[in-house]
C-alpha positions in Angstrom: -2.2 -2.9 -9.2 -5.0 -2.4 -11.8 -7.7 -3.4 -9.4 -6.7 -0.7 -7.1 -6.7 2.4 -9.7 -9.9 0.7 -11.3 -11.3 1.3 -7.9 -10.3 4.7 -7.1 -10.9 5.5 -10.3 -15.2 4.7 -9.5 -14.9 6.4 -5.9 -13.3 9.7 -7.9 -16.8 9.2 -10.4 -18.8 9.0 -7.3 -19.7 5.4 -8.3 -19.9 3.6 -4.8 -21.4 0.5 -3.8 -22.8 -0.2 -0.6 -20.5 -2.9 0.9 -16.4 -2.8 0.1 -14.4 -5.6 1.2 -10.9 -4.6 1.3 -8.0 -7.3 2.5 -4.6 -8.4 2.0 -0.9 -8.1 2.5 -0.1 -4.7 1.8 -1.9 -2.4 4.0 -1.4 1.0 2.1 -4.0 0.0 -0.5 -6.3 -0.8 1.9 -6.0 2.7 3.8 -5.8 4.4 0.5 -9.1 3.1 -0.8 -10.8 3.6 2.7 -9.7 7.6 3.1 -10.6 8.0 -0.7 -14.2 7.1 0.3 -14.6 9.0 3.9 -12.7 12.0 1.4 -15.5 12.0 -1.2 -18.6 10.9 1.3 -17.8 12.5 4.9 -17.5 16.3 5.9 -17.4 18.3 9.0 -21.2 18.4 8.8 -21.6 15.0 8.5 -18.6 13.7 10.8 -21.1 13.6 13.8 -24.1 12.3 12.5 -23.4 10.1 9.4 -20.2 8.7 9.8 -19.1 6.1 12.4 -16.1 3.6 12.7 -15.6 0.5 14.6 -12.7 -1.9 15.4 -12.6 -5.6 15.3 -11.6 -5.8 18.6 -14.2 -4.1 20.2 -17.6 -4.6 17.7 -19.8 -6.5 17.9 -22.0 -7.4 14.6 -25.1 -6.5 16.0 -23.9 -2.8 17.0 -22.3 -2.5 13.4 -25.6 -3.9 11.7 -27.6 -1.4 13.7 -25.3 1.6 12.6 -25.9 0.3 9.3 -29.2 0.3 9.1 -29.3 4.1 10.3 -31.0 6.4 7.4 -28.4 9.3 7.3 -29.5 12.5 9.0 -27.1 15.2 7.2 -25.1 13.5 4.2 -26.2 11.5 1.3 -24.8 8.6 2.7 -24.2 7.2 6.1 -20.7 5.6 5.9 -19.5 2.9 8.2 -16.0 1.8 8.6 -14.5 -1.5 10.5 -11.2 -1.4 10.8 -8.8 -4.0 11.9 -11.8 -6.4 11.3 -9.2 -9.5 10.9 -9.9 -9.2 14.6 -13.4 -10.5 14.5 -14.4 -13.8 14.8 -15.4 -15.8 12.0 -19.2 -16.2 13.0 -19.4 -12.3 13.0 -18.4 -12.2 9.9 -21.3 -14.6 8.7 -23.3 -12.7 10.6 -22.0 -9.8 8.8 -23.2 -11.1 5.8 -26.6 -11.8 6.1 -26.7 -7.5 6.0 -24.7 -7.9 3.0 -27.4 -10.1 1.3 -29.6 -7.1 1.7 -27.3 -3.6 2.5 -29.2 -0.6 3.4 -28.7 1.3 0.0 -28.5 4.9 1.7 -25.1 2.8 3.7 -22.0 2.5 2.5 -19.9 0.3 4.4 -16.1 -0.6 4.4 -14.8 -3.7 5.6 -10.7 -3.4 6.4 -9.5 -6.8 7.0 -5.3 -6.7 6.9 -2.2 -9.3 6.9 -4.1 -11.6 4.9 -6.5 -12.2 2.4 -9.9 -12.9 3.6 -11.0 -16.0 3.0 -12.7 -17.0 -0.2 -15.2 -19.8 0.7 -17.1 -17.3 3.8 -20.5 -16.4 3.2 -19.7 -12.9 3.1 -16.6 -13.1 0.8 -19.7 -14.0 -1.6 -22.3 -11.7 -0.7 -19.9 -9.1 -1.2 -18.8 -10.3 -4.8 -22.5 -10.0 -5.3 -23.3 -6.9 -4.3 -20.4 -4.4 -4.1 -16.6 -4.3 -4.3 -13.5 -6.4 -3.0 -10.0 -5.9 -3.6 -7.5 -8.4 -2.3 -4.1 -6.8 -2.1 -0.3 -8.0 -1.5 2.8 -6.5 -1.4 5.0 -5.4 -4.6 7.7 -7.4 -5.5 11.1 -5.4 -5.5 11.8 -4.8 -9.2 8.7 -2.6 -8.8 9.0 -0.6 -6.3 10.6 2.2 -7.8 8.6 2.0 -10.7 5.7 2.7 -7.7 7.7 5.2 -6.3 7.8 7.6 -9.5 4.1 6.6 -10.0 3.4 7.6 -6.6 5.3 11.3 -7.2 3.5 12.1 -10.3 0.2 11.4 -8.3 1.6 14.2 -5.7 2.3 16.2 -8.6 6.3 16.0 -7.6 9.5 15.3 -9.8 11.8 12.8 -9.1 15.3 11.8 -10.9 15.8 8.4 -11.5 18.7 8.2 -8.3 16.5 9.9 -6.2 13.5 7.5 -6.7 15.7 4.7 -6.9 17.9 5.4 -3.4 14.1 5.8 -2.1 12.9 2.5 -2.8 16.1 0.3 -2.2 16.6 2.7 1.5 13.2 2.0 2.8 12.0 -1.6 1.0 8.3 -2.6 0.1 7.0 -0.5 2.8 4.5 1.2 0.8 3.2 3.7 3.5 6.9 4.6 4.5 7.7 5.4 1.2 4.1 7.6 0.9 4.6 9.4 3.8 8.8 10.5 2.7 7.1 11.7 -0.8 4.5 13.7 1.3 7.5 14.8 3.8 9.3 15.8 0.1 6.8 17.6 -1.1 6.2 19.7 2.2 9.9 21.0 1.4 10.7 21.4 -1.7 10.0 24.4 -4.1 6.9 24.4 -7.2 8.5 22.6 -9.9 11.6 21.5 -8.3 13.1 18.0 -9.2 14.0 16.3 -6.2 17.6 15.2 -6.1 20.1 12.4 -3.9 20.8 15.8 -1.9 16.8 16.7 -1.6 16.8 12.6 0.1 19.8 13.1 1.9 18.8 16.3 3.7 15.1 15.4 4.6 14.7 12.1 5.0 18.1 10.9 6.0 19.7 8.3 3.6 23.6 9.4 2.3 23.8 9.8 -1.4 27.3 8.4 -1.6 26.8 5.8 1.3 24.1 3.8 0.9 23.3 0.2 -0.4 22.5 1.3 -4.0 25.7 2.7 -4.5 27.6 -0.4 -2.7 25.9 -2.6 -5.2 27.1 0.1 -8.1 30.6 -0.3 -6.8 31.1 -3.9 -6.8 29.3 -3.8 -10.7 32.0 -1.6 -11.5 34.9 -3.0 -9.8 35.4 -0.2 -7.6 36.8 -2.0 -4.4 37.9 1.2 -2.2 35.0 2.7 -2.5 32.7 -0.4 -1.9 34.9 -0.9 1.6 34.3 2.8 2.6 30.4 2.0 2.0 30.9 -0.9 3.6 32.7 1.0 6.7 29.7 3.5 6.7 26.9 1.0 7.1 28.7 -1.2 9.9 29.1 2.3 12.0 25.4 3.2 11.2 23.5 -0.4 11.5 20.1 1.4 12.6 19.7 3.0 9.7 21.5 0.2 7.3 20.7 -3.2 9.1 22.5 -5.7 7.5 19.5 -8.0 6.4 18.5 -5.4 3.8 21.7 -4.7 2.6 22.4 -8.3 1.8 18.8 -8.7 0.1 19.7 -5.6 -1.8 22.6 -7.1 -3.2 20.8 -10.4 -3.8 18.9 -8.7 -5.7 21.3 -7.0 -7.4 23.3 -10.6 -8.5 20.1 -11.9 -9.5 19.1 -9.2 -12.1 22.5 -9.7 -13.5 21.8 -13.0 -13.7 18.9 -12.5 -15.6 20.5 -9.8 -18.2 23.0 -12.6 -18.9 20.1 -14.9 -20.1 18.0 -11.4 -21.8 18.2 -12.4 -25.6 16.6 -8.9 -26.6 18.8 -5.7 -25.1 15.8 -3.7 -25.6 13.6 -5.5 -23.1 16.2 -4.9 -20.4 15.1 -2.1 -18.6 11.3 -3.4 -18.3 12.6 -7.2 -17.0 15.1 -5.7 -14.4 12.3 -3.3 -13.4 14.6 -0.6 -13.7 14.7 3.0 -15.4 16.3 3.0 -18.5 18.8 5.6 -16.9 20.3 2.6 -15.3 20.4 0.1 -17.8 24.4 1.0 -18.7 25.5 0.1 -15.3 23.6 -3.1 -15.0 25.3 -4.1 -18.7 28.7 -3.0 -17.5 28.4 -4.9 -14.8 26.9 -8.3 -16.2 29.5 -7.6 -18.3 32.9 -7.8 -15.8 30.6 -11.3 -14.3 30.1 -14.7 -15.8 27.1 -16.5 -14.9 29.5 -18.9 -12.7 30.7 -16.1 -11.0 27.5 -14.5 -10.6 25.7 -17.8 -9.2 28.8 -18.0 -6.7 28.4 -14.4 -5.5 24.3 -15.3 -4.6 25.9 -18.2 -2.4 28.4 -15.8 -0.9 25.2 -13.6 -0.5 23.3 -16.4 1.1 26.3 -17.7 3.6 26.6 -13.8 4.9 22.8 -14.2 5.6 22.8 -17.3 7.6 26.2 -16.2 9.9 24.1 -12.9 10.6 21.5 -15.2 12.0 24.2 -17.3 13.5 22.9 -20.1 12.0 26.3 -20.5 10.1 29.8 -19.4 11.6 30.8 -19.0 15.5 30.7 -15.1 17.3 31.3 -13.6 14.1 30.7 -9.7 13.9 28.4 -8.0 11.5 31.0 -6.0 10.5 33.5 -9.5 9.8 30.8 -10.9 8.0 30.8 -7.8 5.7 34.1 -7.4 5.1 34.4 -11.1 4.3 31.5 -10.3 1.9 33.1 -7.6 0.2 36.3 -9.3 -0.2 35.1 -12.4 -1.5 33.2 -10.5 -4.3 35.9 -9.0 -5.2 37.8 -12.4 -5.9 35.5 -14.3 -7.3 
């Protein structure tokens, strides 16, 4: 998201703004951007004097207007947080704005509002427009999250192969902090310099580099049906760590890229409209290859009726490990 790095980007240049209005779907960029700030602005000097934080729950606008108001003592700035402020009521946050019309310019105040956007027509939606910084923030889609994921490594200063970044992303989902936090975890353990491997993410954070749903989808591309059972076998006795709703999105996903390789008129644009690596483009095209776009449109439907007799909304006391076999085997007659 450009609008996040743009951001970060002014906070590294020490070019802050009095008033930041951060809200949205995807909650990592919100904490990302507010810890970038307290980072740069607070210190152990300051902590006590210059820096306080409030919750929606609990604040009230006059108390956080006050605060704001406050010259600080210690720091440059004094910085004041609200967290969880989707929690507020909607005259607070007009109330909120008439400060915002007029910010203390030794204050610099961050405004975390999360699940949602925060909405556009409120009064201080536009006073903060006017006079410092909002991000509105949703969730990746999936063809980009392990495009994130090497992104994110770099930015830890750690090397990932293509499997290892990919087995990240498709094990834990669009849970941005999750995956944050295992990269973190990674680099804690692994050596200066070192490229993490499938056996680096199968020793520290717990996902098996020949049992997993990324190699379940690479079996059934390459016809593989013994080994696609034995995955299958795997994640049925392990359902905690593999439940069955994100393996079956994973391999929705998985028909549906093929799908769209079969309509790609240019080979070379394959890798950026999968949203893959290029290391993985030869297995997608194998793949697409064995399938016709019949076939592939039938497996999304198998895909879909798996779905709906997990939720028993299709289907009488069936087992998730029936439905999964009767997955697998249907794929592999289609």
């Amino acid at each position: 998201m450009q609008a996040f790095h743009t951001l970060l980007s002014k906070i590294k240049h020490d070019q802050f703004s009095p008033f930041y209005l951060l809200s949205g779907t995807e909650s990592y960029y919100i904490e990302a951007v507010t810890n970038a700030l307290i980072k740069k602005l607070v210190n152990e000097q300051s902590r006590d004097f210059d820096f306080t934080l409030f919750y929606g729950k609990e604040a009230t606008p006059a108390e956080i207007i006050e605060t704001a108001k406050r010259y600080p003592m210690v720091a440059q700035y004094n910085v004041v947080i609200i967290k969880e402020a989707q929690f507020m009521s909607s005259s607070s946050w007009d109330d909120l704005s008439g400060y915002v019309e007029n910010p203390t310019p030794q204050t610099i105040m961050v405004f975390c509002f999360k699940h949602k956007p925060f909405d556009k027509r409120k009064k201080l939606y536009k006073a903060a427009e006017k006079v410092g910084e909002v991000l509105t923030v949703k969730p990746l889609y999936d063809n980009q999250l392990t495009k994130w994921v090497a992104e994110e490594a770099r930015n830890l200063k750690l090397s990932l192969s293509p499997t290892a970044s990919t087995l990240l992303s498709e094990y834990i989902g669009a849970n941005l902090s999750a995956l944050h936090n295992e990269l973190v975890k990674l680099k804690l353990v692994v050596k200066e310099g070192e490229t993490i491997t499938p056996d680096h993410i199968e020793s520290h954070v717990g996902i098996s580099k020949e049992f997993n749903s990324f190699e379940l989808q690479k079996a059934i591309g390459l016809g593989q049906f013994s080994k696609a059972f034995q995955i299958i076998q795997y994640l049925n006795r392990n359902p905690k760590n593999h439940p069955m709703v994100l393996t079956l999105s994973t391999l929705h996903n998985y028909f549906q890229k093929l799908l769209i390789l079969k309509g790609l008129k240019n080979p070379a644009d394959t890798a950026r409209v999968l949203g893959v690596k290029p290391f993985f483009v030869k297995d997608f095209q194998s793949a697409a290859a064995r399938f016709s776009m019949k076939q592939i449109t039938e497996a999304m439907r198998f895909i879909l009726d798996a779905d709906l007799k997990s939720k028993g909304i299709k289907g009488v006391n069936t087992s998730p490990q029936q439905i999964m076999e009767e997955l697998i085997l249907k794929l592999f007659t289609l």
